[in-house]
C-alpha angles and dihedrals in degrees: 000000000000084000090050097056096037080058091055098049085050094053088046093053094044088065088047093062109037083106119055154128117305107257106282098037120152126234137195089264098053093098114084088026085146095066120102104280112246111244130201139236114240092212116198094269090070096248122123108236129198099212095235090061108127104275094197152129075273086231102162100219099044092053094050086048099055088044085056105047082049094055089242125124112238122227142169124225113201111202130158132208119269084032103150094182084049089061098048081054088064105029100044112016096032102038091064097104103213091044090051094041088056092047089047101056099044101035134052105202124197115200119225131183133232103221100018133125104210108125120265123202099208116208089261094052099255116145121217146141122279084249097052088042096061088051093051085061106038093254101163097148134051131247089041112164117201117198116201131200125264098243129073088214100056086074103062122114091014131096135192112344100008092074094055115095091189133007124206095213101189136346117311125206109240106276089055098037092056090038089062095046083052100041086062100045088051084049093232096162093060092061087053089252104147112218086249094063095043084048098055077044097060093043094050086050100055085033078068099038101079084041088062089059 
């Protein structure tokens, strides 16, 4: 079953990355290449952990609260054990030093598992498992990344998806990786940008970039 639904995060992210950079293309993380990677703990639930991910009761509205009072974003990441995809998150995307460093300053992230049983506040109060709480939301592929607004307020009177501003729906490669983590702190989406059009963006922009000098 575990090899099923690993197979159905790769073909999911199969379909994420058909369009990307041209081999060699910066990204936001490439300064500071040189520092020591980051690399993750493999707890005993199979999951690959960062260790500042939000360690909490997992109620919802206090976590987007704190990241708040602390000027960050809040975001969920849904993985599942045997992910490869999940793995290469951690171990390629997330062990680049400067990239995590900048995640890690502007983002609290709690962990949720796909499967898992551990007990979710919603935004609405509702109580319910990890595993109920990515169906809630439409989570069918692992790694999955939900960003969520600012404001507290900005969640009341909408459930599951609706609260979301932008969705990771698969596993990016890093510039896009990076790109998503970006397009919410500017804040893109609130001006009704969509992440493709921020992407081909960010690529004319470095495209023009060699031609200035």
């Amino acid at each position: 079953m575990t090899f099923i639904r690993s197979l159905a995060a790769g073909v999911a992210a199969v379909l994420v990355t058909l369009i990307l950079v041209p081999a060699g293309q910066p990204h936001a993380a490439d300064a500071g290449a040189e520092e020591v990677r980051v690399e993750p703990v493999l707890g005993d639930d199979g999951l690959y952990h960062q260790t500042w991910f939000l360690n909490t009761f997992m109620d919802l509205r206090d976590d987007l609260e704190a990241s708040r009072a602390e000027g960050k974003r809040f975001a969920i990441i849904i993985e599942q054990a045997g992910c490869p995809y999940c793995r290469d998150m951690h171990t390629v995307n997330l062990a680049d030093p400067a990239l995590n460093a900048w995640i890690r300053e502007r983002f609290n992230i709690l962990q949720i598992n796909l499967w898992g049983d551990r007990e979710v506040t919603d935004f609405d109060g509702k109580t319910m498992a990890e595993k109920d709480f990515a169906s809630r939301y439409a989570v069918n592929f692992t790694p999955t990344i939900l960003f969520f607004p600012e404001d507290p307020a900005a969640t009341d009177g909408k459930v599951g998806p609706q609260v979301e501003v932008a969705r990771m729906p698969g596993y990016f490669r890093p510039f896009h990786f990076t790109a998503m983590f970006e397009y919410v702190w500017d804040k893109r989406y609130a001006k009704g940008q969509p992440f493709q059009r921020y992407i081909l963006e960010k690529v004319a922009a470095q495209e023009a970039a060699p031609a200035q000098r």
